[in-house]
Backbone as numpy.savetxt, mean C-alpha at the origin, in Angstrom:
# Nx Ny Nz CAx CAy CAz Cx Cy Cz
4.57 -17.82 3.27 3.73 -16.64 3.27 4.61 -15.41 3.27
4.23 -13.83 2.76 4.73 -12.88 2.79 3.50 -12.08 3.01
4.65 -10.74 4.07 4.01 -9.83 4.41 4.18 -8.99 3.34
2.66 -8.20 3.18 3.30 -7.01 2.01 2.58 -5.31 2.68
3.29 -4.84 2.70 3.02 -3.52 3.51 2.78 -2.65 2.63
1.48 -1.44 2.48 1.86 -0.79 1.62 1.45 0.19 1.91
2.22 1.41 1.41 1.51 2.89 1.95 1.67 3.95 0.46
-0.15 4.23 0.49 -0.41 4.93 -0.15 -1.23 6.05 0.11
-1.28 6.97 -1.12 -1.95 8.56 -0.85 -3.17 8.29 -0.65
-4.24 8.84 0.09 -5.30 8.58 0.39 -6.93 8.82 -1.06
-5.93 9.10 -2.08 -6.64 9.48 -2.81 -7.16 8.22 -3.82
-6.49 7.15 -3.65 -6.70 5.86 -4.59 -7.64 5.18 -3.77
-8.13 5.75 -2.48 -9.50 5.40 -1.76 -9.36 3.88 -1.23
-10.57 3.40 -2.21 -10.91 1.35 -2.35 -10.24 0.86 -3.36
-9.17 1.83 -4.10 -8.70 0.94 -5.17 -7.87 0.03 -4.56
-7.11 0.02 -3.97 -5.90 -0.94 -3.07 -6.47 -1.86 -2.16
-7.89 -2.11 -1.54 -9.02 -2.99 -1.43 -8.99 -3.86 -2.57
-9.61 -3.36 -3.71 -10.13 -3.94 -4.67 -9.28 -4.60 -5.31
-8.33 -4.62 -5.81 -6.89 -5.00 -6.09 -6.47 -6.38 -5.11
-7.11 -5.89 -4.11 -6.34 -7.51 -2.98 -7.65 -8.15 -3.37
-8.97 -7.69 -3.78 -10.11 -8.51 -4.01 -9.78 -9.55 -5.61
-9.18 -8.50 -6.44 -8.91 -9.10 -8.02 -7.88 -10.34 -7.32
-7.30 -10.45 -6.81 -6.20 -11.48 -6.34 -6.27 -12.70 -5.16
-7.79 -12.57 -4.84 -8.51 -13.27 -3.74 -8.23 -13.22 -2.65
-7.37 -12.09 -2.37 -6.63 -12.07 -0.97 -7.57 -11.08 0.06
-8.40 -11.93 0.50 -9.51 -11.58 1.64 -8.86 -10.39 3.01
-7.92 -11.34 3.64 -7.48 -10.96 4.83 -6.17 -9.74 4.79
-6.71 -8.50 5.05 -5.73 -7.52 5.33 -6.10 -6.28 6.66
-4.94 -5.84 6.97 -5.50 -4.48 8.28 -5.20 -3.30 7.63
-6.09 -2.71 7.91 -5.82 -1.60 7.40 -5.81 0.00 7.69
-4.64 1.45 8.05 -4.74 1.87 8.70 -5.10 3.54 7.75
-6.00 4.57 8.15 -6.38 5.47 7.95 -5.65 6.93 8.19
-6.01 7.87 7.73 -5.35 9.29 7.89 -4.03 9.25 8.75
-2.99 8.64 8.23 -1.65 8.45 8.89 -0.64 9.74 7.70
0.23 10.38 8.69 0.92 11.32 7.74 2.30 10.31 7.69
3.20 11.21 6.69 4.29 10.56 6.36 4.61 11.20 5.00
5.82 11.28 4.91 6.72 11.63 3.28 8.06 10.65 3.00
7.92 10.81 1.24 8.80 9.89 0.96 9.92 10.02 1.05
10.87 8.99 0.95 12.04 8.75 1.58 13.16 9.67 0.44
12.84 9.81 -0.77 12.92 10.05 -2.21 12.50 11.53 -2.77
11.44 11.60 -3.25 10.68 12.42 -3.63 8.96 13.02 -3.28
8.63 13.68 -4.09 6.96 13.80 -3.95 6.68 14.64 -2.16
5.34 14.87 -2.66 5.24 16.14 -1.17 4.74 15.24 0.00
4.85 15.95 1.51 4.25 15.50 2.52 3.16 15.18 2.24
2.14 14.35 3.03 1.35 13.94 3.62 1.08 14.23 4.87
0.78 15.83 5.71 0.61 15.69 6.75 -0.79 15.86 6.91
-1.85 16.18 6.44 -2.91 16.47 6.92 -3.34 17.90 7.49
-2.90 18.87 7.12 -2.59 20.34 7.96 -2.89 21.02 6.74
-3.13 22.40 7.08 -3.24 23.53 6.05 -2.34 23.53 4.54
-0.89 23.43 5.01 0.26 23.27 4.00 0.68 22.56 3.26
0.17 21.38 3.74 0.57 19.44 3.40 -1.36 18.94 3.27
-1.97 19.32 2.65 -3.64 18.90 3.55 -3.78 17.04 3.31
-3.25 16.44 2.16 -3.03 14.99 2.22 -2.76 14.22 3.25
-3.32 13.41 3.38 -2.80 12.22 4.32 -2.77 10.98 3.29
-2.29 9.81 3.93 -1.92 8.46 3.49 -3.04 7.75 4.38
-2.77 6.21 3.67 -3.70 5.24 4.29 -2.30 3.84 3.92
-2.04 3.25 4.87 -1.44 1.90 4.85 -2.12 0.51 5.09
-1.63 -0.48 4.43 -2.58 -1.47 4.49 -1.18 -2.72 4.90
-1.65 -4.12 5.27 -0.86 -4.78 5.68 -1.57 -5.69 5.40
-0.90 -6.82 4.58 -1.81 -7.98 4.03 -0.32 -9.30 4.35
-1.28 -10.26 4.66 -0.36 -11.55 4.37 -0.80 -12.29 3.90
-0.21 -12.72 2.60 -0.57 -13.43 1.46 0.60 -14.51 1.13
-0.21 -15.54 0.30 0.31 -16.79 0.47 2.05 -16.30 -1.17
2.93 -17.55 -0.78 3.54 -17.22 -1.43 3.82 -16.90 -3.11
2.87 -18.04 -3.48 2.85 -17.75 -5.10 1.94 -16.74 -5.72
1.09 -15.88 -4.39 0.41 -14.56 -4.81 1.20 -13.34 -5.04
1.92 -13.50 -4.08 2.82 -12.09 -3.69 3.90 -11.30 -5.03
4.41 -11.96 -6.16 5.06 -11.13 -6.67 3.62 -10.91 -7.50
3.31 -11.20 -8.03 1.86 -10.62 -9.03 1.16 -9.73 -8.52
1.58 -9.85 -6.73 0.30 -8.82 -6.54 1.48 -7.09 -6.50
2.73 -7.71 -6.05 3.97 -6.32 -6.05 3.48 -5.87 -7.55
3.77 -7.13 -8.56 3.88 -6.46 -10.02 2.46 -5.37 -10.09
1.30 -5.66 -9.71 0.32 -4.82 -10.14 0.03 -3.57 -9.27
0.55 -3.43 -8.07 1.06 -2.39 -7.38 2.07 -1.57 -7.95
3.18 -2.04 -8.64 3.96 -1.51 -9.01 3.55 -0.61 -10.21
2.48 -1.15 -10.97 1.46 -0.97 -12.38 0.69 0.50 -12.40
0.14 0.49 -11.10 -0.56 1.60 -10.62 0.42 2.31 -10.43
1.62 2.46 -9.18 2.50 3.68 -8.89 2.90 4.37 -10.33
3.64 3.15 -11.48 3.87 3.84 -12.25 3.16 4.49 -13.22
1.58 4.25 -13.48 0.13 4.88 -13.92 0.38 6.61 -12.98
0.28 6.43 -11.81 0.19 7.78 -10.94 1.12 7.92 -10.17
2.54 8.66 -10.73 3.57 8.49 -9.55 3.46 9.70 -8.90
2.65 11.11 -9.35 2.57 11.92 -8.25 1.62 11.78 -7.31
0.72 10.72 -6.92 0.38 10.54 -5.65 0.97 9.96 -4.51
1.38 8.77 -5.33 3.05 8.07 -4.09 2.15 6.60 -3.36
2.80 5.74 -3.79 2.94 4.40 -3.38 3.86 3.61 -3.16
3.56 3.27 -1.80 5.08 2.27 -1.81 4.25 1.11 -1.32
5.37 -0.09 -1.85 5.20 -1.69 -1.43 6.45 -2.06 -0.78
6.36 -2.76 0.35 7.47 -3.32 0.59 6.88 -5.35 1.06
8.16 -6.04 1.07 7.81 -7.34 1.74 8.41 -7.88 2.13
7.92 -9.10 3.07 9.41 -9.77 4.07 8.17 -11.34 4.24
9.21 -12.16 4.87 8.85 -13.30 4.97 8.17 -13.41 5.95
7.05 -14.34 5.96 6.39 -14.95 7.84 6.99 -16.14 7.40
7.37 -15.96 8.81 8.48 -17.55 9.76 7.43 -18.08 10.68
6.25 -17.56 11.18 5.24 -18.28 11.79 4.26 -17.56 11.78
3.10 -18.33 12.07 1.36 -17.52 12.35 0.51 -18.48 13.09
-0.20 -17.64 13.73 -1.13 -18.97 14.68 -2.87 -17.84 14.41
């Protein structure tokens, strides 16, 4: 299994839902109006007068032969809209109960 973490602009809404739905991947958490800027480029996300954006992150664990197809079509979208800002990252589960 892999974890896949992802934090995006709050403006792609249910698309990043719907996307784990196209891929049958039911089970994810998911977190709301969180600020943050990229490590790289592109503007804050604070939620305030100056920055008014916020982000939304999601955290899914998905089985292993899902996970690069689902990076590749994440990756599909960022590069469709790279001035809103998406990131994917992933790492292994070593256990789950």
């Amino acid at each position: 299994m892999k974890a896949i973490f992802v934090a995006y602009n709050q403006a792609y809404g249910d698309e990043i839902v719907e996307l784990l739905d196209e891929f049958g991947q039911r089970g994810f958490t998911q977190w709301q109006d969180i600020q943050g800027r990229g490590g790289v480029d592109g503007e804050p996300h604070y939620g305030n007068h100056a920055w008014p954006t916020q982000n939304y992150a999601m955290l899914a664990i998905v089985p292993d032969d899902k996970a690069q197809d689902l990076l590749k079509a994440l990756r599909e979208k960022d590069e469709a809209y790279p001035d809103l800002g998406l990131r994917a990252f992933s790492w292994n589960i070593e256990q789950a109960i």
